[in-house]
Steps between C-alpha positions, in 0.01 A plus 500: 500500500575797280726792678377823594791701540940412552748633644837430322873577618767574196851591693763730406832409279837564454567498133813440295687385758835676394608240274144434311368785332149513437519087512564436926255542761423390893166536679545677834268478872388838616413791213243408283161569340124390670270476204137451632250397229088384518203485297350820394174684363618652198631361221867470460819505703487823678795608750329673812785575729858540499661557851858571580566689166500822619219588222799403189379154342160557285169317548432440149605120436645632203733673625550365832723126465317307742187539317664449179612194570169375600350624207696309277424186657081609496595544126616152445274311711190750339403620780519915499186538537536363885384728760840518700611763740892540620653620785854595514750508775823555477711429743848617376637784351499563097749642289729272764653264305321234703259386203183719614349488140555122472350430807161708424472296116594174710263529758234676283488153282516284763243615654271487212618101428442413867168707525351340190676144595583482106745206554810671367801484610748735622744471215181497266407827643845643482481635153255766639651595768818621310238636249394737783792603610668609186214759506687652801862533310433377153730205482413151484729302777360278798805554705245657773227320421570156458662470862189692629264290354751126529650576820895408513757611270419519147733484189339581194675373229305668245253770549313514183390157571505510891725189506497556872718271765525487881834451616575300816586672794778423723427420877602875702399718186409841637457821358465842671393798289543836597282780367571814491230781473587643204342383155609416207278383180544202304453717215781740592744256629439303165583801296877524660603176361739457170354308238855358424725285739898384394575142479693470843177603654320246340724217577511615847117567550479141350734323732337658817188414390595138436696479834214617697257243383760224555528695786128462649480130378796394679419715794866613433490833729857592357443471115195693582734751680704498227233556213290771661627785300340702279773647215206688271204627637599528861778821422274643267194524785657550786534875518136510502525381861610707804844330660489179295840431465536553933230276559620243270818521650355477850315199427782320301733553812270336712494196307194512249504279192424788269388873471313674242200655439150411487282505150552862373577613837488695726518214716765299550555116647750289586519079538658360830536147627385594850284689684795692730654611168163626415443728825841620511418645108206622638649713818763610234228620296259689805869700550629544205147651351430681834817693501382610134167603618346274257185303624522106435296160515658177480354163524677174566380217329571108418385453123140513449390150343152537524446841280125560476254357708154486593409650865 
């Protein structure tokens, strides 16, 4: 029996993952986007409400990365010309570093592939979902996306062909993020960053990188301790963020795995083996950003292996 309408669930991300540049990503519970779609009149995807936007994302599926997405996949399966109408609602805050653009393009397409039951799967419909998305900062990388969408921890080892892989995840793998409420734009904390890096940097980066995916296959806690350090994007970001360096200090004393901030930021997360670790960074957090007069949201979280899903 054909569908009427969905209602899909594509969760928030924390990108790069200090040590992974545009190529690491985890799926987190909590934030995320509710994309509702159903059969229309008219001819054509049409997006006919966007809630929790505050009146800043545009209707036009054009423009707007949910509906992107989901136009690209009515383009390859031929089917434009279906009457379709979208609602959006997001349920997390943009311009967060949390992945609130790839969440929109991969719940906009996954809505459309479970609506019209094409058969697809999600790693065949992953290619539009970072299609829609780049609309939002113009670069091609599935960091966000690809966690959204495939649920875990994602390592792509090549983004121009989406050679995307989920990592295992150890047993006791937590993360907390912490979001401040300032923003920051992918576009603007992209522009910061040096086009050029030194060697040492690179061999470091490298190790780290290696040493945390031993790391989370060995469910080695203390080479993932060890690894967790950003030497190149990390110092060049994080004066974009209110009191980074004292809440990264705060949660390193009270035993995290690792520090560093979230996608483009302003948010920031850190990994922990346990859940007291995690509510300890958390009350460190509430006073540290209180005494500041800064307003915060923070979410604890095992690692999302589920990404979208039907509801």
């Amino acid at each position: 029996m054909a569908r009427e309408a969905v209602k899909v669930w594509a969760p928030a991300t924390v990108a790069n993952v200090a040590v992974g540049y545009d190529i690491l990503g985890f799926a987190i519970n909590g934030p995320g986007d509710e994309i509702i779609l159903k059969k229309g009149t008219e001819r054509g995807l049409k997006i006919v409400e966007i809630t929790g936007a505050k009146g800043k994302l545009p209707l036009d599926p054009m423009k707007n990365t949910a509906g992107y997405s989901a136009l690209k996949l009515l383009e390859y399966l031929g089917a434009t010309d279906e009457p379709l109408e979208m609602t959006i609602r997001k349920k997390m805050p943009f311009g967060s570093g949390l992945g609130s653009s790839a969440a929109s393009a991969v719940g906009g397409v996954f809505a459309v592939n479970e609506l019209l039951k094409t058969g697809l799967s999600k790693r065949d419909i992953l290619h539009f979902a970072v299609e829609g998305e780049k609309i939002a900062d113009g670069a091609w990388h599935a960091d966000n996306v690809a966690p959204s969408l495939l649920g875990g921890m994602t390592l792509i080892r090549d983004n121009d062909t989406l050679d995307v892989h989920k990592l295992y995840i150890p047993k006791g793998l937590q993360a907390v993020v912490i979001y401040p409420n300032v923003e920051v734009l992918t576009k603007d904390s992209r522009a910061v960053l040096s086009n050029t890096l030194n060697l040492d940097q690179h061999i470091k980066q490298s190790g780290n990188l290696g040493g945390f995916i031993i790391g989370m296959y060995n469910s080695d806690f203390d080479l993932i301790q060890r690894s967790l350090e950003d030497v190149i994007i990390e110092p060049q970001r994080a004066a974009l963020i209110p009191y980074f360096y004292e809440m990264k200090e705060a949660s390193l004393s009270h035993g995290a795995l690792g520090f560093s901030i979230s996608g483009a930021g302003p948010s920031m997360f850190a990994l922990c083996n346990n859940s007291l670790i995690a509510e300890k960074i958390i009350e460190s957090a509430n006073q540290i950003y209180s005494d500041k007069k800064i307003r915060i949201k923070t979410f604890h979280s095992d690692i999302n292996n589920e990404g979208a899903y039907l509801f």
